[in-house]
C-alpha positions as CSV (number, residue, x, y, z in Angstrom):
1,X,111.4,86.7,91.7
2,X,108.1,84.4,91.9
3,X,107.0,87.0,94.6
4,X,107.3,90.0,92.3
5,X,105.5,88.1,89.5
6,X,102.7,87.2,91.8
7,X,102.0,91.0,92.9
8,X,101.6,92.4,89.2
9,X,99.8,89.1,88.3
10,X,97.3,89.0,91.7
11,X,93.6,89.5,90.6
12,X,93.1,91.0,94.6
13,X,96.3,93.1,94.4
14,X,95.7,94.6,91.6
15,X,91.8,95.1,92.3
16,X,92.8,96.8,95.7
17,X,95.2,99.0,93.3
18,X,92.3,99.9,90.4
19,X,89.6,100.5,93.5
20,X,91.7,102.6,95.5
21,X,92.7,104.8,92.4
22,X,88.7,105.0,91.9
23,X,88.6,106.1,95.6
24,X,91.1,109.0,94.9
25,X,89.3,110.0,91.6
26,X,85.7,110.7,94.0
27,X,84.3,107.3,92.2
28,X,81.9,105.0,93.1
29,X,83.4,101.2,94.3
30,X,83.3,99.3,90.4
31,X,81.1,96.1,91.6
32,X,81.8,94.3,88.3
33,X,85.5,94.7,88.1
34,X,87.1,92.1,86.1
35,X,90.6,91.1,84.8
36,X,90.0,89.9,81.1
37,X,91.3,86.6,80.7
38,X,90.7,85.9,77.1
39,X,89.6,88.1,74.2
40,X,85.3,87.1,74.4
41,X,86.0,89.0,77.6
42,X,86.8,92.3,76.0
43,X,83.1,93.8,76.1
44,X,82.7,92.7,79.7
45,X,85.5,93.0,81.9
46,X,87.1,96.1,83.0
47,X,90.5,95.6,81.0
48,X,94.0,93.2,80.7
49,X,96.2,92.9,83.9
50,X,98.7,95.5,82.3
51,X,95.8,97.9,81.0
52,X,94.3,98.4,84.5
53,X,97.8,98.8,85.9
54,X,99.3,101.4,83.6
55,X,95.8,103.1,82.2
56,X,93.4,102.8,85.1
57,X,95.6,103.0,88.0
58,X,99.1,104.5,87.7
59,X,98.6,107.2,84.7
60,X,95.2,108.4,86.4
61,X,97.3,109.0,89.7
62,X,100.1,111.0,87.9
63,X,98.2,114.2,88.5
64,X,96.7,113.6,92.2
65,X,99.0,111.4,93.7
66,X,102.7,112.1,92.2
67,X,104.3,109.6,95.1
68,X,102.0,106.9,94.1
69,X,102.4,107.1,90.6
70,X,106.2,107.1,90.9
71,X,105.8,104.1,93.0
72,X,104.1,102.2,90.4
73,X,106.0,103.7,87.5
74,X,109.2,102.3,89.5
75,X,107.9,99.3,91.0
76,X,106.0,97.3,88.0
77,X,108.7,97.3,85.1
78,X,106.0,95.0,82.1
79,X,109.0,93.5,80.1
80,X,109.9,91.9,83.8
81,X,106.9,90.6,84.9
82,X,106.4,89.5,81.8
83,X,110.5,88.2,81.4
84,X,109.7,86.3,85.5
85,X,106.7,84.9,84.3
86,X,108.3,82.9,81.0
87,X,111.6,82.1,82.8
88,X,112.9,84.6,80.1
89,X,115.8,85.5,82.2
90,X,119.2,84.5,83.2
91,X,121.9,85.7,85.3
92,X,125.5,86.9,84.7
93,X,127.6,88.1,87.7
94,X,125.7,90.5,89.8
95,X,122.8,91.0,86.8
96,X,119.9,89.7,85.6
97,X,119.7,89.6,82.0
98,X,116.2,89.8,80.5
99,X,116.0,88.0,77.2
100,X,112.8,89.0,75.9
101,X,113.8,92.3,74.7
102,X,111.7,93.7,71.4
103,X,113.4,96.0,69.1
104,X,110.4,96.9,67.5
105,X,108.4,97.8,70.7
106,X,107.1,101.0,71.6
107,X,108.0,100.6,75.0
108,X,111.4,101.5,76.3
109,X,113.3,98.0,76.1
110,X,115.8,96.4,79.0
111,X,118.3,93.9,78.2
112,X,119.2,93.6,81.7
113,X,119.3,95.3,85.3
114,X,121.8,95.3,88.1
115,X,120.7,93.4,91.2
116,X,120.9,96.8,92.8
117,X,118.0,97.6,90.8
118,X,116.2,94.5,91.1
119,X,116.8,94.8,94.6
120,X,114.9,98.5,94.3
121,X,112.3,97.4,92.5
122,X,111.4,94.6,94.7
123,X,111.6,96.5,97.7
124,X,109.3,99.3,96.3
125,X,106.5,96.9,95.2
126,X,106.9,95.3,98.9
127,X,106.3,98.7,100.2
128,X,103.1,99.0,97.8
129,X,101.6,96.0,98.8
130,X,102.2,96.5,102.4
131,X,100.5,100.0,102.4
132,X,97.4,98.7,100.8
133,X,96.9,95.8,103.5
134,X,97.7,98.9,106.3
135,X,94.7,100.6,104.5
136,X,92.6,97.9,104.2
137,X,93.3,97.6,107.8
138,X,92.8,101.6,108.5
139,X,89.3,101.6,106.9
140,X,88.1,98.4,108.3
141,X,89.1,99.0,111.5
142,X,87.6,103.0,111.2
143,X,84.0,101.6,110.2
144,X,84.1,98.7,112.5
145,X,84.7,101.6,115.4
146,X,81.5,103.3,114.2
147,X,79.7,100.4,113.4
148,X,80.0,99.2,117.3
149,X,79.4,103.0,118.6
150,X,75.6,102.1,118.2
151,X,75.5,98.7,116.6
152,X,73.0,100.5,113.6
153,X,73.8,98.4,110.1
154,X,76.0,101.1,107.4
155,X,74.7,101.5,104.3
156,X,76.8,101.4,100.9
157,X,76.1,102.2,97.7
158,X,75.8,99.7,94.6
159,X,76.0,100.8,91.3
160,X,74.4,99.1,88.5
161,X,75.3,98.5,85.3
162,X,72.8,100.9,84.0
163,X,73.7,103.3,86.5
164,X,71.3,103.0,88.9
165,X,72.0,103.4,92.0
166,X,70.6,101.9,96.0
167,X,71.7,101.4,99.1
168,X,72.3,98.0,100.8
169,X,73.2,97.7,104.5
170,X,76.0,95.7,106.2
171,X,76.4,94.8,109.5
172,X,80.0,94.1,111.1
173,X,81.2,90.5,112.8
174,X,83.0,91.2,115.7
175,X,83.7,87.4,116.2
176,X,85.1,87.1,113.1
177,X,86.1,90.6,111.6
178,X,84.2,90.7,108.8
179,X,81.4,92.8,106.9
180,X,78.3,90.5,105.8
181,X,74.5,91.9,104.1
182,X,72.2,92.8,106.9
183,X,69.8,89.8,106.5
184,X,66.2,90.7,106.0
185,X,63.5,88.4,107.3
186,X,60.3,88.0,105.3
C-alpha cells in the first residue's frame, strides 16, 4: 500500500503527470512548477498535490485523452491516499476498510473496497507510472538519435515568469545519458 501512497504523493511522478498533460494541451514546459507545501506557498507554486492531480492533469485530459483520464480517475482514489498515508485503514476478511470516511464531504465517500478493487487500482496506477518512464525513455532516446546525427547542440525554449521567452541550447552525454546546458566560454 506504501507503494500506492508514494506514486500520488511523488513530487517527480506527479510533475512528469502535470508536464505531460501541458505537452498534450500544445503548452510550453512550466519551469517553475511547484507542489505547495504550506499555505505562504499559495501565490508561488503551481497548486496542492491533489489540485494538480484532479484540476491540472486528469480533468484537462477528459476531453483529449479519454483513456488517460479514465486511468487517473480509476487509478488515484483521494480518500485512499489520503486513508494509506494516516494508517486510517484496517482489514476485515478479503476488504480493506477505510476509516476516514466524511459524511459531510463533497466528494463521493468509501467505507471500504474489496481487495479485488484494491488489486485494480494498484495495478492501473502501476501501469501509469510505467508508461511515463517508457516515454521518458521514447523522447530521450528520439532526441539523443538526432542529437548524435550531427552532434549540433538542440535548442529549448524557457519561459519566464513574465512571459518572455529565449532559447537555451543543450548538448547530449552519451557517456552518461544525460542532457546538460551547452557551456559558453567567455
Amino acid at each position: 500500500m506504501l507503494i500506492y501512497l508514494k506514486f500520488w504523493e511523488g513530487d517527480l511522478f506527479i510533475k512528469k503527470l502535470y508536464q505531460f498533460t501541458r505537452l498534450l494541451l500544445g503548452e510550453h514546459y512550466d519551469w517553475y512548477f511547484k507542489i505547495s507545501d504550506s499555505p505562504k506557498d499559495k501565490n508561488t507554486s503551481t497548486g496542492k498535490r491533489h489540485e494538480i492531480i484532479r484540476e491540472k492533469v486528469r480533468d484537462l485530459l477528459k476531453g483529449i485523452s479519454p483513456i488517460i483520464y479514465n486511468l487517473l480517475k480509476d487509478s488515484y482514489i483521494p480518500q485512499l491516499r489520503n486513508s494509506i498515508a494516516h494508517s486510517n485503514y484496517s482489514f476485515l476478511g478479503r476488504a480493506i476498510h477505510l476509516n476516514n470516511d466524511d459524511k459531510n464531504s463533497k466528494f463521493p465517500q468509501l467505507t471500504g473496497i474489496s481487495f479485488d478493487s484494491w488489486i485494480d487500482i494498484f495495478h492501473k496506477t502501476l501501469v501509469l507510472h510505467h508508461q511515463l518512464l517508457k516515454m521518458d525513455y521514447m523522447i530521450n532516446d528520439y532526441y539523443s538519435k538526432i542529437y548524435l546525427m550531427d552532434n549540433s547542440p538542440l535548442p529549448i525554449l524557457i519561459t519566464e515568469k513574465n512571459g518572455m521567452q529565449y532559447e537555451l541550447p543543450i548538448e547530449y552525454d552519451k557517456d552518461f545519458n544525460r542532457w546538460h546546458y551547452l557551456q559558453i566560454a567567455d
